[in-house]
DSSP file (Angstrom, degrees, kcal/mol; ACC not computed):
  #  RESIDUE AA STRUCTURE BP1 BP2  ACC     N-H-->O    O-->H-N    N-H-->O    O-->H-N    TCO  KAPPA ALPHA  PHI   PSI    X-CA   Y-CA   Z-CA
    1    1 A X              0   0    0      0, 0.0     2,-0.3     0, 0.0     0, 0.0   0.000 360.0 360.0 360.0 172.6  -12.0   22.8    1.8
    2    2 A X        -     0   0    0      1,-0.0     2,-0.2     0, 0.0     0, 0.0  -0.786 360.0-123.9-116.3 119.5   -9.8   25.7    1.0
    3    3 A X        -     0   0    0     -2,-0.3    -1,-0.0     1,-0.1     0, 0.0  -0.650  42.0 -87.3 -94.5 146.9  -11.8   28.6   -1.2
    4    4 A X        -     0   0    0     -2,-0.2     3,-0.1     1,-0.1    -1,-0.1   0.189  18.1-148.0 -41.0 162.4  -10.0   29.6   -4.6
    5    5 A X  S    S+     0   0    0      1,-0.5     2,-0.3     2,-0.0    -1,-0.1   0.507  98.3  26.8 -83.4 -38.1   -7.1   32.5   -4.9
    6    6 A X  S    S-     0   0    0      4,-0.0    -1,-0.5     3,-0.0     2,-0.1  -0.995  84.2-129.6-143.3 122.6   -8.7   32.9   -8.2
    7    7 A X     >  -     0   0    0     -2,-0.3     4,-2.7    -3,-0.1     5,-0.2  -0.282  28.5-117.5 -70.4 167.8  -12.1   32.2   -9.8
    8    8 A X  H  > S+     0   0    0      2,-0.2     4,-2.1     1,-0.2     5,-0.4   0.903 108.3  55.8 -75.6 -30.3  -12.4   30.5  -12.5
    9    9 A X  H  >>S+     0   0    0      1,-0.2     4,-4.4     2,-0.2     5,-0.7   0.966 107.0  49.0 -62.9 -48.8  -13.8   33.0  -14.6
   10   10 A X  H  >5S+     0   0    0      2,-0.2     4,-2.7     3,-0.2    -2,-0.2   0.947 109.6  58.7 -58.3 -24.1  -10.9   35.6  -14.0
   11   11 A X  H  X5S+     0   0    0     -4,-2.7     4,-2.6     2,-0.2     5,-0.2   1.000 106.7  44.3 -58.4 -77.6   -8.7   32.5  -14.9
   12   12 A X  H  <5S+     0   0    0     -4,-2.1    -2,-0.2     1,-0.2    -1,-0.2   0.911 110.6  61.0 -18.1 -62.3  -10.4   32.3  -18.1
   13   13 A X  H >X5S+     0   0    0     -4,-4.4     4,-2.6    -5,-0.4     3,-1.8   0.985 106.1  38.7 -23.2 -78.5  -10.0   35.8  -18.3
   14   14 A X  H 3X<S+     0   0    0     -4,-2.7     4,-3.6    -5,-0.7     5,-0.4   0.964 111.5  59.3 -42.7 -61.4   -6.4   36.0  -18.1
   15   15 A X  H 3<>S+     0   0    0     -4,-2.6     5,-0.6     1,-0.2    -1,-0.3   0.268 109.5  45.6 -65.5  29.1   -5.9   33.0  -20.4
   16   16 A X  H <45S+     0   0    0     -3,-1.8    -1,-0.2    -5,-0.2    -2,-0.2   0.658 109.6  52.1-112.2 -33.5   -7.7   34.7  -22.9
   17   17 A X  H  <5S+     0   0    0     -4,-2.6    -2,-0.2     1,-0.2    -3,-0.1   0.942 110.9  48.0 -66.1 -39.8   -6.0   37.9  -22.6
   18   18 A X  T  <5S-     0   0    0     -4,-3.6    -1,-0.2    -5,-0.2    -3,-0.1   0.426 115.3-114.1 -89.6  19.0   -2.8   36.3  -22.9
   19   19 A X  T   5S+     0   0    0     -5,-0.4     2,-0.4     1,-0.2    -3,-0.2   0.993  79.3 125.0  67.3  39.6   -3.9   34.1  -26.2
   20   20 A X      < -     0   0    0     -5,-0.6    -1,-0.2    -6,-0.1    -2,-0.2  -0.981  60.7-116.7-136.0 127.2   -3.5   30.8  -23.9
   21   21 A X        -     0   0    0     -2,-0.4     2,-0.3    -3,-0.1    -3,-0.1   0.282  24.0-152.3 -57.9-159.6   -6.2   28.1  -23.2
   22   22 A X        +     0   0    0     -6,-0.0     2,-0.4    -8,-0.0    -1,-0.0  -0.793  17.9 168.5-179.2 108.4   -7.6   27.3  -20.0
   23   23 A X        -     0   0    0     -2,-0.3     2,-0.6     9,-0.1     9,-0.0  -0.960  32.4-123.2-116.7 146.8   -9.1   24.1  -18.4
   24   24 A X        -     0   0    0     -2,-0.4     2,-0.1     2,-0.0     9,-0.1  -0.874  32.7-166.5 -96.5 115.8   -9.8   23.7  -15.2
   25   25 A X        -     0   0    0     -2,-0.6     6,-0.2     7,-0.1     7,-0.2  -0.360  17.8-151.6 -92.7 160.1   -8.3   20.8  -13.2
   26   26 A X     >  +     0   0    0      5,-0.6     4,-1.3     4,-0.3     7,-0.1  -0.214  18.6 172.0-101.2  55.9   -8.3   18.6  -10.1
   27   27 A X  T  4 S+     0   0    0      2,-0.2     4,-0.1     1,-0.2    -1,-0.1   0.667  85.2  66.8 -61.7  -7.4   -5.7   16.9   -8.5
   28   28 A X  T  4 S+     0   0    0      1,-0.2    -1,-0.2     2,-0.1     3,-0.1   0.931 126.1   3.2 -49.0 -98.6   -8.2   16.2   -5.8
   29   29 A X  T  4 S-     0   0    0     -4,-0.1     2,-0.4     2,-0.1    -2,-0.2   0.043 105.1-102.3-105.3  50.1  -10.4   14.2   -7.5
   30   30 A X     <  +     0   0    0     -4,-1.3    -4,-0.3     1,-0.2    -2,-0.1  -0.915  54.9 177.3  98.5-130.7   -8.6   13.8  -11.0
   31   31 A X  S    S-     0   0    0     -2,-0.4    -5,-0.6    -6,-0.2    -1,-0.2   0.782  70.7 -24.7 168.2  75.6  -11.0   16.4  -12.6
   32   32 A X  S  > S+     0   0    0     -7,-0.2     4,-1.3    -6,-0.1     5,-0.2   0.888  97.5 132.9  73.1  38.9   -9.9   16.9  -16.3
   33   33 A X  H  >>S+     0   0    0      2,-0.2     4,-2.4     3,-0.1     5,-0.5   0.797  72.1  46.2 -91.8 -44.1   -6.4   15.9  -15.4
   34   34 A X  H  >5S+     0   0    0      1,-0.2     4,-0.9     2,-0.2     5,-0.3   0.796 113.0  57.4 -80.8 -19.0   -6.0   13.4  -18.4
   35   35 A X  H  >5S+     0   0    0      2,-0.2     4,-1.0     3,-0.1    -1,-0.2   0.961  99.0  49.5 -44.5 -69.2   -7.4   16.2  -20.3
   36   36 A X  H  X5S+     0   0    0     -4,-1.3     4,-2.1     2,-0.2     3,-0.4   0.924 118.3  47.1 -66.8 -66.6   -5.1   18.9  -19.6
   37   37 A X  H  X5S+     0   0    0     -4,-2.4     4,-1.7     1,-0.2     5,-0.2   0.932 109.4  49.9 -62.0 -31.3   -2.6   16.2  -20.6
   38   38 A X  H  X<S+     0   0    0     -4,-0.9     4,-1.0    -5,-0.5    -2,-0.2   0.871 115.8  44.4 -57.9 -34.6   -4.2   15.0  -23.7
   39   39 A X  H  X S+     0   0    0     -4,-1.0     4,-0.6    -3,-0.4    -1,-0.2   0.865 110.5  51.9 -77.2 -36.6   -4.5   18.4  -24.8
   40   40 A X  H  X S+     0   0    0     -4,-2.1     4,-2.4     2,-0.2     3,-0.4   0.970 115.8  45.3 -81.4 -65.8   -0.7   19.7  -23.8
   41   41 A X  H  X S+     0   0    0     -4,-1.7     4,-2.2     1,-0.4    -2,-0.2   0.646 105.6  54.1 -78.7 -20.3    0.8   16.8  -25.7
   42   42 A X  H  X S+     0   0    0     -4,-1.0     4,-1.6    -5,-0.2    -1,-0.4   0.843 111.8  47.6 -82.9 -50.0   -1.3   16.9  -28.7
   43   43 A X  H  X S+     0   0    0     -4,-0.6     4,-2.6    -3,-0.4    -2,-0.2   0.951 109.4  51.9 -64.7 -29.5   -0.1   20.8  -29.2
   44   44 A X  H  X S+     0   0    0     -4,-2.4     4,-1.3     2,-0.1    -2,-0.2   0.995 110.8  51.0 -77.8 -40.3    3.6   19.9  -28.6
   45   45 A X  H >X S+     0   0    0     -4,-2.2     4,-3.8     2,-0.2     3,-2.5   0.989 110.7  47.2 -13.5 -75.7    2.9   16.9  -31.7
   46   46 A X  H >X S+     0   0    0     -4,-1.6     3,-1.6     1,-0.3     4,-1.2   0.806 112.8  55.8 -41.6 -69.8    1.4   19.7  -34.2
   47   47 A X  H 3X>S+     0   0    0     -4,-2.6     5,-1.8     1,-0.3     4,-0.6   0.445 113.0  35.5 -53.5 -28.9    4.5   21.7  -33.1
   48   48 A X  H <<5S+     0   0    0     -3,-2.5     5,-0.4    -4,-1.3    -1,-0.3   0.802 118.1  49.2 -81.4 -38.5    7.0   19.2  -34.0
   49   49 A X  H <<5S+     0   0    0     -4,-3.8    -2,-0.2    -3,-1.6    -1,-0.2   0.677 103.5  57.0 -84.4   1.4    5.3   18.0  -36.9
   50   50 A X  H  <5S-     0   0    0     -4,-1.2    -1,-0.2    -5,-0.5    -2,-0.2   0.895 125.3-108.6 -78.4 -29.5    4.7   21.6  -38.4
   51   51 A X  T ><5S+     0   0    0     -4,-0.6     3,-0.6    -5,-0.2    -3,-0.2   0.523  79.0 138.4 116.6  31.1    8.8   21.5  -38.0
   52   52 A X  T 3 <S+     0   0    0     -5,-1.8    -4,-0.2     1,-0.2    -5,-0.1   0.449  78.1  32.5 -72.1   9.1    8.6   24.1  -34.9
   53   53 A X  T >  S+     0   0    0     -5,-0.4     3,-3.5     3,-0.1    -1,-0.2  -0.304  72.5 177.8-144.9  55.4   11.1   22.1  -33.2
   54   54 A X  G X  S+     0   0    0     -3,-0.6     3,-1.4     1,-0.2    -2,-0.1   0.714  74.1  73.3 -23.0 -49.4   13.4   20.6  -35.7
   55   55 A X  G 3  S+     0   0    0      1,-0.3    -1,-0.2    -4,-0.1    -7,-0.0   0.574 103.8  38.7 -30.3 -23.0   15.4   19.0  -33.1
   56   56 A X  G <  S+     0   0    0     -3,-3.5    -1,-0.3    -8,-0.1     2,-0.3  -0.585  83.0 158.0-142.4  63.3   12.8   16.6  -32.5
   57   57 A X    <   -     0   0    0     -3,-1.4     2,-0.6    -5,-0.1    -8,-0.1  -0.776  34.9-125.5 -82.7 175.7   11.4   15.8  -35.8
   58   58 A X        -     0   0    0     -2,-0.3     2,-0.2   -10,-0.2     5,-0.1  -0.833   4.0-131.5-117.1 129.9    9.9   13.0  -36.3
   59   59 A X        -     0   0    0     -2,-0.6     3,-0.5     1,-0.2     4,-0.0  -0.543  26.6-154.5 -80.6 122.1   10.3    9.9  -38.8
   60   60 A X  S    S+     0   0    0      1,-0.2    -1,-0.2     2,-0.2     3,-0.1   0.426  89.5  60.1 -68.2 -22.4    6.8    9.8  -39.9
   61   61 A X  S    S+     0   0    0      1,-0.2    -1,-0.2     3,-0.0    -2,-0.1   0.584 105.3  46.6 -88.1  -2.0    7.2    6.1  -40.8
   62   62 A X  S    S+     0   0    0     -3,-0.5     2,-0.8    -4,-0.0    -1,-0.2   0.412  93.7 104.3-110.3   7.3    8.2    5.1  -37.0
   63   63 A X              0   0    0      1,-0.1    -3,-0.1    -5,-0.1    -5,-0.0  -0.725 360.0 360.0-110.5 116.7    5.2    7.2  -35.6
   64   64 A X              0   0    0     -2,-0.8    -1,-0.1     0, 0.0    -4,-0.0   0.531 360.0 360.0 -95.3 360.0    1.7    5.3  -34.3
């Protein structure tokens, strides 16, 4: 197997400096992959429903 570019701490690192989370994934064997997406799609929600995207609100009633 292939050794990191980047550890994971300086990766943590970075995303911290820049105010951005950080998980660590796998597309090898899956490895917090449904995570990373659970996690992305749940911030773009909040965003919409706080009205950060107006474009895409959302009728509240049509929402599961």
């Amino acid at each position: 197997m292939r050794e990191r570019e980047v550890s994971v701490e300086e990766a943590g690192r970075w995303a911290s400096r820049e105010g951005i989370g950080f998980l660590e994934v796998s597309a090898l064997d899956g490895t917090n992959v449904e995570e990373a997406f659970l996690r992305c799609a749940r911030q773009i929600l909040t965003k919409v429903e706080l009205g950060n995207f107006p474009q895409f609100a959302l009728d509240k009633a049509n929402v599961l």
